[in-house]
C-alpha positions in Angstrom: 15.2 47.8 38.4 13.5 48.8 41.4 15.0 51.5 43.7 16.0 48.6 46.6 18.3 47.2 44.5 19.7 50.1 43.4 20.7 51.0 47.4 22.2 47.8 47.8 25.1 48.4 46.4 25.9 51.4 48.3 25.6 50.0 51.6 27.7 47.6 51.0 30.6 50.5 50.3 29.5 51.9 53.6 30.0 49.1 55.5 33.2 48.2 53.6 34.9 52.0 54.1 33.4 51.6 58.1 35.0 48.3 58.4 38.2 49.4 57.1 38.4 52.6 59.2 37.6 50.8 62.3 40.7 47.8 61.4 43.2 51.1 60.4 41.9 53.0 63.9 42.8 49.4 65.7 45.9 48.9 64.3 46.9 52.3 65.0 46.4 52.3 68.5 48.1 49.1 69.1 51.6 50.2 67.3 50.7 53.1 69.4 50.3 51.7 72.3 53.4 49.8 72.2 56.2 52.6 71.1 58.2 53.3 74.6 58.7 57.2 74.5 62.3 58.1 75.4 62.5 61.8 76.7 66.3 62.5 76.0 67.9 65.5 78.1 70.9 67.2 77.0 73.8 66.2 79.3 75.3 68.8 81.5 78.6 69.4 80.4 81.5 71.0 82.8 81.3 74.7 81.7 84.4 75.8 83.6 87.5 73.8 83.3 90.1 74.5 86.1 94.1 74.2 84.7 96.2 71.7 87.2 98.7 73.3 89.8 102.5 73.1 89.2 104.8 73.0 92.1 108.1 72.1 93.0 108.9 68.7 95.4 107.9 70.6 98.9 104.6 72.1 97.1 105.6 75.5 96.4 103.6 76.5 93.9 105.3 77.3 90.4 101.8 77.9 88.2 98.6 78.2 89.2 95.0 79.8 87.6 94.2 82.7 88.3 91.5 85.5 87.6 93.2 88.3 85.3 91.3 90.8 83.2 91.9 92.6 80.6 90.9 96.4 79.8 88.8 97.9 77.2 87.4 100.8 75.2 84.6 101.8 74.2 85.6 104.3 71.7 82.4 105.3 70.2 81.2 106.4 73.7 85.1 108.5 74.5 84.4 112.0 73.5 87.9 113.2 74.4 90.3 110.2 74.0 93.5 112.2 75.0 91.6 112.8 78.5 90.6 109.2 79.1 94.2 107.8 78.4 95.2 110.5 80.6 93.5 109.9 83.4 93.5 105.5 83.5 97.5 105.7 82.9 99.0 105.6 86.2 96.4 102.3 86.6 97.3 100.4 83.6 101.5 101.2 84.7 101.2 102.6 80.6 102.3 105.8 79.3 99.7 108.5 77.7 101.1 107.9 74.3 101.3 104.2 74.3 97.9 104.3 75.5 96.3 105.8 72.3 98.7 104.0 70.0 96.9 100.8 71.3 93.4 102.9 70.7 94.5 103.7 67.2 94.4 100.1 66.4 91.1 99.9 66.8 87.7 101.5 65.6 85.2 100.6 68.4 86.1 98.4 71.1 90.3 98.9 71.8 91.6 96.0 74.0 94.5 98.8 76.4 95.9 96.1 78.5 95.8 92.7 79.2 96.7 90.2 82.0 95.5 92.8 85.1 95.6 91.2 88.5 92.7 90.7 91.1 94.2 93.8 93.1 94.4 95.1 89.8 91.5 95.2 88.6 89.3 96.2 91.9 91.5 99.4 92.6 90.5 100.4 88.5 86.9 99.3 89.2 86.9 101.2 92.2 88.1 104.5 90.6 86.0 104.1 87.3 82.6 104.1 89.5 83.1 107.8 90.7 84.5 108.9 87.1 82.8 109.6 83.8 83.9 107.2 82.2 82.2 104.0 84.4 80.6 103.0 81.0 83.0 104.1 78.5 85.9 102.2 79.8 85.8 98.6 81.6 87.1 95.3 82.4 86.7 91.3 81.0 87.8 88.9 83.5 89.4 85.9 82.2 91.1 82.6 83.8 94.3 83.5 83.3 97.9 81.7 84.9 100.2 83.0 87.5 104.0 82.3 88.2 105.1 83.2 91.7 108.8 82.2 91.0 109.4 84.2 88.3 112.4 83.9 86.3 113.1 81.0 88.2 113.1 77.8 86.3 111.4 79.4 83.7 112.7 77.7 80.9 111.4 73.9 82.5 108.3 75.5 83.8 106.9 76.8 80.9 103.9 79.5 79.8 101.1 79.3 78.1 98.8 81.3 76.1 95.6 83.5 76.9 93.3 80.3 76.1 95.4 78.8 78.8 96.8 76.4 76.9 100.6 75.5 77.3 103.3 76.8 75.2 106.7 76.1 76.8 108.3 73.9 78.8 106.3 71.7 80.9 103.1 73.5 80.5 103.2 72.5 76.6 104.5 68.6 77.2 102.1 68.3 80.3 99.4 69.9 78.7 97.0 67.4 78.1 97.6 66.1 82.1 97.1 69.9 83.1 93.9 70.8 81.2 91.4 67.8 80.3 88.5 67.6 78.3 84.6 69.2 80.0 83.6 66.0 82.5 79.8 65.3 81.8 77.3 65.7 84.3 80.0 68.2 86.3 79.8 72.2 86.5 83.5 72.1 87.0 86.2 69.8 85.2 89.4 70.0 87.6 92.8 69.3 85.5 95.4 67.1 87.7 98.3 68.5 89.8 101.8 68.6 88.8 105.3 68.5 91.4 108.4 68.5 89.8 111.3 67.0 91.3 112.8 70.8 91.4 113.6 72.2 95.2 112.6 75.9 94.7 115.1 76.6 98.1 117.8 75.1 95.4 116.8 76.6 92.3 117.2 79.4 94.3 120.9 79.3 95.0 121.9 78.2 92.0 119.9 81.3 90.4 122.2 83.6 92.3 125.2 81.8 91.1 124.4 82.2 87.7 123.3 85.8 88.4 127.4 86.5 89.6 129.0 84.4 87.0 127.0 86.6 84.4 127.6 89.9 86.5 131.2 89.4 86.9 132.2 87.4 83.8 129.7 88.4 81.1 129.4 85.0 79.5 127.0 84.8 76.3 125.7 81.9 77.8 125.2 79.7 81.3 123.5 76.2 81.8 123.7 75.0 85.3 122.2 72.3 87.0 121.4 70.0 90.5 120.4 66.4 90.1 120.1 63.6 92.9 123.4 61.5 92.3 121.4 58.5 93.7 118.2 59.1 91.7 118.7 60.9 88.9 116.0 63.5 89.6 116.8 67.1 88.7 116.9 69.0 91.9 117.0 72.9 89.8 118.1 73.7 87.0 119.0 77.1 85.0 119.8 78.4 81.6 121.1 82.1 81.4 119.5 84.3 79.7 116.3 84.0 81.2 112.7 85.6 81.6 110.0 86.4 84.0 107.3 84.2 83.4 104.5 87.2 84.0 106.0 88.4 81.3 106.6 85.5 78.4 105.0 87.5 75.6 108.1 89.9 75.7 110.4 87.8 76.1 113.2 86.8 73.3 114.0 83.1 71.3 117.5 83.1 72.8 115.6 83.9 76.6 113.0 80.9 75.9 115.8 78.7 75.1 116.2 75.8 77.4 120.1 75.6 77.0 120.6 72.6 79.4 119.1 70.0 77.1 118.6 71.9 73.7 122.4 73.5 73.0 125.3 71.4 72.2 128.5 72.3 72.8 131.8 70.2 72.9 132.5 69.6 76.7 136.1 69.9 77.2 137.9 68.5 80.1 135.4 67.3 82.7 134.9 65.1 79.9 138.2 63.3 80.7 136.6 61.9 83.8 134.6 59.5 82.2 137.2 58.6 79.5 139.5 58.1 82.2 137.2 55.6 84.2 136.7 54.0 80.3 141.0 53.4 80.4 140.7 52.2 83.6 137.7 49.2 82.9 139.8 48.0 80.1 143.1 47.8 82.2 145.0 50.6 81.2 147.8 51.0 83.5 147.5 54.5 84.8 149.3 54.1 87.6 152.7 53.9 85.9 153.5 57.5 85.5 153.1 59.4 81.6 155.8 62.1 81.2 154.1 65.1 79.8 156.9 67.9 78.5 153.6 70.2 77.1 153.6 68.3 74.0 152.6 64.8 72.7 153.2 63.0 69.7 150.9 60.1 68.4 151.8 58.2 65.1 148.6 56.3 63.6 148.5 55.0 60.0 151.9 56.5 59.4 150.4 59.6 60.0 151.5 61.6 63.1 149.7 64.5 65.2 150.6 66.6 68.3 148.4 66.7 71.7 148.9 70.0 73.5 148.7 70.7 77.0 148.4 74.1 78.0 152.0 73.7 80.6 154.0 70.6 81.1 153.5 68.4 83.7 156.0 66.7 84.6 155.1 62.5 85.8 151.4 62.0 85.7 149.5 59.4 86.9 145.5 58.6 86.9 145.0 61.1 90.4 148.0 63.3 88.7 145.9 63.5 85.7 142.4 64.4 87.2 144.6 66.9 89.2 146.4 68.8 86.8 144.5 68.2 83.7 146.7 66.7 81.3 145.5 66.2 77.6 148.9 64.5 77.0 148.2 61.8 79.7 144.4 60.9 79.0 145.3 60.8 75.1 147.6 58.3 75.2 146.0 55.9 77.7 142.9 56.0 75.4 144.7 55.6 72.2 145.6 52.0 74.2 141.9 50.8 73.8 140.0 49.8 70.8 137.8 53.2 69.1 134.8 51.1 68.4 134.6 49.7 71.7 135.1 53.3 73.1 132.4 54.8 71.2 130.4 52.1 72.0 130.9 52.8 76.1 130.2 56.6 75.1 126.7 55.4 73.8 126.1 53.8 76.7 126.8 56.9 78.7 124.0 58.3 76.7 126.1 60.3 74.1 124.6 61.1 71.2 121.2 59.7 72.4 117.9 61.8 73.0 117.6 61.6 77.0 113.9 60.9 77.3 112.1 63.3 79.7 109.5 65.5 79.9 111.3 68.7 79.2 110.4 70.1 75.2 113.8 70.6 73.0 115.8 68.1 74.0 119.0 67.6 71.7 120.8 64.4 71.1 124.2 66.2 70.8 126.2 64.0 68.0 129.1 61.3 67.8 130.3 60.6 64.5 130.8 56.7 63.6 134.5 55.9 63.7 134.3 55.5 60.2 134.3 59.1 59.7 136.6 59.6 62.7 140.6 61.1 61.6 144.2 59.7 63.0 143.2 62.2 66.0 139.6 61.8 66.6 139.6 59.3 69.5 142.5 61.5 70.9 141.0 64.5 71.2 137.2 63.0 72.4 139.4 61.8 75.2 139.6 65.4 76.5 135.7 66.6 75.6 136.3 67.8 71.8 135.1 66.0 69.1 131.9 65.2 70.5 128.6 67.2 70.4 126.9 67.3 74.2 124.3 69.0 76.1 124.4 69.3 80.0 121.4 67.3 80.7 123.9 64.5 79.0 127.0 65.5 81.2 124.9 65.1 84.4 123.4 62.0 83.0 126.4 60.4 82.7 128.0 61.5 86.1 125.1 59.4 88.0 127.2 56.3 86.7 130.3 57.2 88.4 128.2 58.7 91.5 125.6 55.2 91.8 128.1 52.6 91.9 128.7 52.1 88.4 124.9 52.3 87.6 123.5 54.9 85.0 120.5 56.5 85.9 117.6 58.2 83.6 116.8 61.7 84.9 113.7 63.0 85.8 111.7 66.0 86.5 108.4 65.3 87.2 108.2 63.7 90.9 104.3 62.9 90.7 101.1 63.3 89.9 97.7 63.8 91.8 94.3 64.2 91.1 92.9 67.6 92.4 91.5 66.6 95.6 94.9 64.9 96.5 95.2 61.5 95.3 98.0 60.4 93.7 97.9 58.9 90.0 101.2 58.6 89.6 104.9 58.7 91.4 108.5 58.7 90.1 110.5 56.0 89.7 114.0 55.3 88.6 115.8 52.9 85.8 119.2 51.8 86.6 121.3 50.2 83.9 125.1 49.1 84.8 127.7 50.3 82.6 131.3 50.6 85.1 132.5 49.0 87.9 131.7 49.9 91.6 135.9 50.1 92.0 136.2 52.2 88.9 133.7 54.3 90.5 135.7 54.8 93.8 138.8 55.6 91.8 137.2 58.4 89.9 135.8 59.9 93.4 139.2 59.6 95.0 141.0 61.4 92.1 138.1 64.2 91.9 138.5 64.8 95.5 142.2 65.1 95.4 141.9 67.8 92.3 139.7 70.1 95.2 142.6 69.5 98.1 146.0 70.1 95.9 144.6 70.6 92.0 142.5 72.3 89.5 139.5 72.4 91.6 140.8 74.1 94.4 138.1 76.9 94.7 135.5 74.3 94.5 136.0 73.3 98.2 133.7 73.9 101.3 135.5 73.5 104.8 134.4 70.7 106.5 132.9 68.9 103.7 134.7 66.4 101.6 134.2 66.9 97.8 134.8 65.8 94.9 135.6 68.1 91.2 137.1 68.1 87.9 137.1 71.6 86.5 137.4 71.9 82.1 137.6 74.8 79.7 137.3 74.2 76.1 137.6 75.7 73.4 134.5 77.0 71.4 135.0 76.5 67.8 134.5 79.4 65.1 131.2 78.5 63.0 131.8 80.9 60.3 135.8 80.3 60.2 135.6 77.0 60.9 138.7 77.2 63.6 139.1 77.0 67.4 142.1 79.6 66.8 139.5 82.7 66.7 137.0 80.9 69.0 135.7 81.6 72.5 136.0 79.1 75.8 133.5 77.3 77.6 134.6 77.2 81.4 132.6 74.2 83.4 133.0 72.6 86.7 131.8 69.5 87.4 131.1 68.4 91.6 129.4 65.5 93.9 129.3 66.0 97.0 129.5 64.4 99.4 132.7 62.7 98.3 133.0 60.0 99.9 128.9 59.2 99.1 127.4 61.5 96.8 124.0 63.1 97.2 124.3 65.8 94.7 125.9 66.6 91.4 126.2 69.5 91.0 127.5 71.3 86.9 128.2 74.3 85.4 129.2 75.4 82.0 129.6 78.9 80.8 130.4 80.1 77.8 132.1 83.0 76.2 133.3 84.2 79.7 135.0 87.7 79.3 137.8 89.4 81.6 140.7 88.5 83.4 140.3 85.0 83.3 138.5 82.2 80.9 139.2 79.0 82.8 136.5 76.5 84.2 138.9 77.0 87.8 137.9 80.7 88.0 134.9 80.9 86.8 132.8 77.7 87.6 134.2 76.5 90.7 133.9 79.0 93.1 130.1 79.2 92.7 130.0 75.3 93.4 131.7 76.3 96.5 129.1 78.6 97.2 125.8 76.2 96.5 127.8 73.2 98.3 127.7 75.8 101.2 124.5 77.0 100.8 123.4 73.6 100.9 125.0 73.1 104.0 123.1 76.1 105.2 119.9 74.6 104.2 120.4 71.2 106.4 121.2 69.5 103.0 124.8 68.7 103.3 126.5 68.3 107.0 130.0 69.7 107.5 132.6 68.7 110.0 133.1 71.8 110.8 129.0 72.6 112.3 129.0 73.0 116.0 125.8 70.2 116.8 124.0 72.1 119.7 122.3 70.2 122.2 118.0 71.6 122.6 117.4 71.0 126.4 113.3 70.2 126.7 
């Protein structure tokens, strides 16, 4: 075979590999060619988030963030620790000694003291710069939260913790509204505002009410509240004992407690107010005097049982009874009405039912079926024992006979804005009907006779008509089992005006100690003084203000 032929061959595989290359090559580029490239940038993410404002209804602020810091040392770098605790003490308002007992808990970096203010912090800056120990001891700022009122409406403010994150009260059921989620494409994430329906100028006088009652009487416990008797919206609201909010992380269960809407108590005899407006829907003549000689006896299944009164009364009528407070009376117009039906009115009232609101803890208080309930049992709820309640539920149920007949849901939050001021959201009210407008009147005319001539004497402003019904119950023994070694609850409950209410206005104490235990001593005279503090405010008029002409 020649050598010609023998090349042949090979050239052929050349081209063939060329060929191939060259189609691969143009494919290549065309798959090349028509991929769009997508450059992809990673999203700028808010890297500060700012926690929403609480304030009360005039925009006094109640929380706010804050820059805090917290203290530090560096103990590897401390040659004489006794010296440096020594000399940052008066700073940190800490002792020598509890300053190396926080050191010992640590082996190189000792957190001394957290939460430090602004001012705080620059005075310790300040003094650290000229000492030797500018490197060995210094200071982490953090976002931290502030409380300007206080103790005040602590309870239904809330806390939260260092991450800023809510805890308590309306801080921890708000919390998701306060502090959102990093915004995209923002440095800064802004949560929304918060006002409560509170009135810190009110919150205020009621805080000094409680502060006497607890001075003078030394009660275990105190729940006292405001709320709009047209709206429903809670005006303040306090539960004794109480804490300062700049200072949650010492404070103790029974201080955290929200009382008003987490403890139950049995009510006692402002209860009879809304048991007698009950007699008087189903046409209970009340108006036909009841005889009361101190003692009352019922008969039911063949079964009888005695209703004390704590003196006798003599005649007694519907105003009588509000007046003088007669168990006797109230038990055996209600014993004239059918139990189920009466239980069922009490439902209605909200008793026994979980008032929804934005306030953690709320109780539902309890009201056995009347299957379970004893010869007695509709007797005695008559008069506020029997039944389970919290005060939230008492002032509830007041906006019934205080709006007409119409039951109003409370409320604390008043609205809600976005933080450069507009507003998501606003409050509104739900009414539901559940007595009659004249029942109503008839209540408010008997109230306001118990401050002229009755129980609820020391209730009473000059000049301004209003209306009370004063109680004191007794607290029943929960390891005996008996009211016999119990305590009291004294309570006082008010609207005023009378004669068209703008406030209600309730206090119950509990456990009062000294010379005297009744809801007359002890309750009403610091309504007297919020009715006339209110006045003082502009709140309430009185008769009795001289109106003074301004000349231009």
């Amino acid at each position: 075979m020649s050598s010609n032929s023998k090349k042949l061959p090979f050239f052929l595989l050349i081209i063939t590999i060329v060929l191939f290359v060259i189609l691969f090559l143009h494919i290549a580029y065309m798959v090349i060619t028509n991929i769009k490239i997508v450059k992809y940038d990673d999203p700028v993410v808010s890297s500060n988030v700012v926690r929403g404002e609480i304030t009360d209804r005039n925009g006094k602020l109640l929380a706010i963030q804050t820059s805090k810091y917290n203290l530090y040392f560096r103990l590897t770098e401390i040659s004489d620790l006794n010296s440096a605790a020594l000399f940052i003490s008066p700073y940190l308002n800490m002792s020598q000694n509890d300053i190396l007992k926080r050191a010992a808990l640590y082996n190189r970096i000792a957190l001394i003291k957290r939460g430090l203010s602004l001012s705080e912090a620059q005075e310790i800056e300040e003094v650290l710069k000229q000492s030797e120990y500018k490197n060995s001891i210094y200071l982490e700022r953090y976002d931290g939260r502030t409380y300007p009122s206080t103790f005040h409406a602590c309870q239904t403010i809330g806390f939260v913790n260092s991450s800023n994150v809510g805890l308590e009260g309306i801080e921890l059921s708000c919390d998701d509204i306060l502090l959102p989620y990093p915004k995209l494409g923002s440095d800064t994430t802004y949560g929304n505002d918060i006002s409560l329906t509170l009135d810190l100028d009110m919150q205020y006088l009621l805080d000094v009410q409680v502060q006497e009652i607890s001075e003078t009487h030394k009660p275990d416990y105190i729940m006292a509240m405001i709320m709009g008797a047209k709206d429903g919206e809670i005006y303040a609201a306090s539960s004794y004992p109480w804490y300062d909010l700049a200072y949650a992380s010492a404070s103790s269960d029974s201080e955290r407690m929200n009382r008003n809407v987490s403890y139950t108590y049995e009510p006692g005899s402002v209860f009879k107010i809304f048991t007698l407006a009950w007699c008087i829907e189903q046409g209970v003549d009340i108006d036909t005097p009841f005889f009361c000689d101190g003692e009352e006896t019922f008969t039911v299944n063949n079964k009888s049982f005695t209703i004390s009164c704590h003196e006798a009364h003599g005649e007694v009528d519907g105003k009588a009874m509000i007046s003088k407070s007669c168990n006797g009376a109230i038990a055996y117009w209600v014993m004239q009405t059918d139990p189920e039906a009466f239980r069922e009115y009490l439902t209605k009232l909200g008793f026994s039912k979980k008032i929804d609101i934005e306030i953690p803890g709320v109780t539902s208080g309890y009201l056995s079926p009347v299957s379970a309930w004893s010869n007695r049992t509709q007797a005695t709820i008559a008069f506020g024992q029997e039944i389970s309640v919290n005060a939230l539920q008492i002032a509830r149920a007041a906006t019934a006979l205080t709006n007409d007949g119409k039951l109003i849901a409370p409320s604390i939050i008043k609205r809600i804005k976005e933080h450069d001021g507009t507003v998501i959201s606003t409050n509104s009210f739900t009414e539901e009907r559940v007595l009659q407008s004249a029942t109503c009147e008839k209540i408010l005319s008997y109230m306001e006779e118990a401050v002229k001539s009755g129980t609820a004497q020391k209730a009473g402003v000059e000049g301004v008509r209003v209306a009370a019904k004063t109680g004191t119950a007794e607290i029943i023994n929960e390891v005996t089992k008996s009211y016999e070694d119990g305590s009291s609850l004294a309570s006082t409950i008010a609207f005023v005006p009378a004669d068209a209410p703008k406030y209600i206005i309730y206090f119950a104490v509990s456990a009062p100690k000294g010379d005297s235990i009744w809801g007359a001593n002890v309750a009403a005279p610091s309504i007297s003084a919020i009715i006339q503090g209110l006045v003082n405010q502009g709140k309430v008029r009185s008769s009795s203000q001289e109106l003074v002409q301004l000349s231009n």
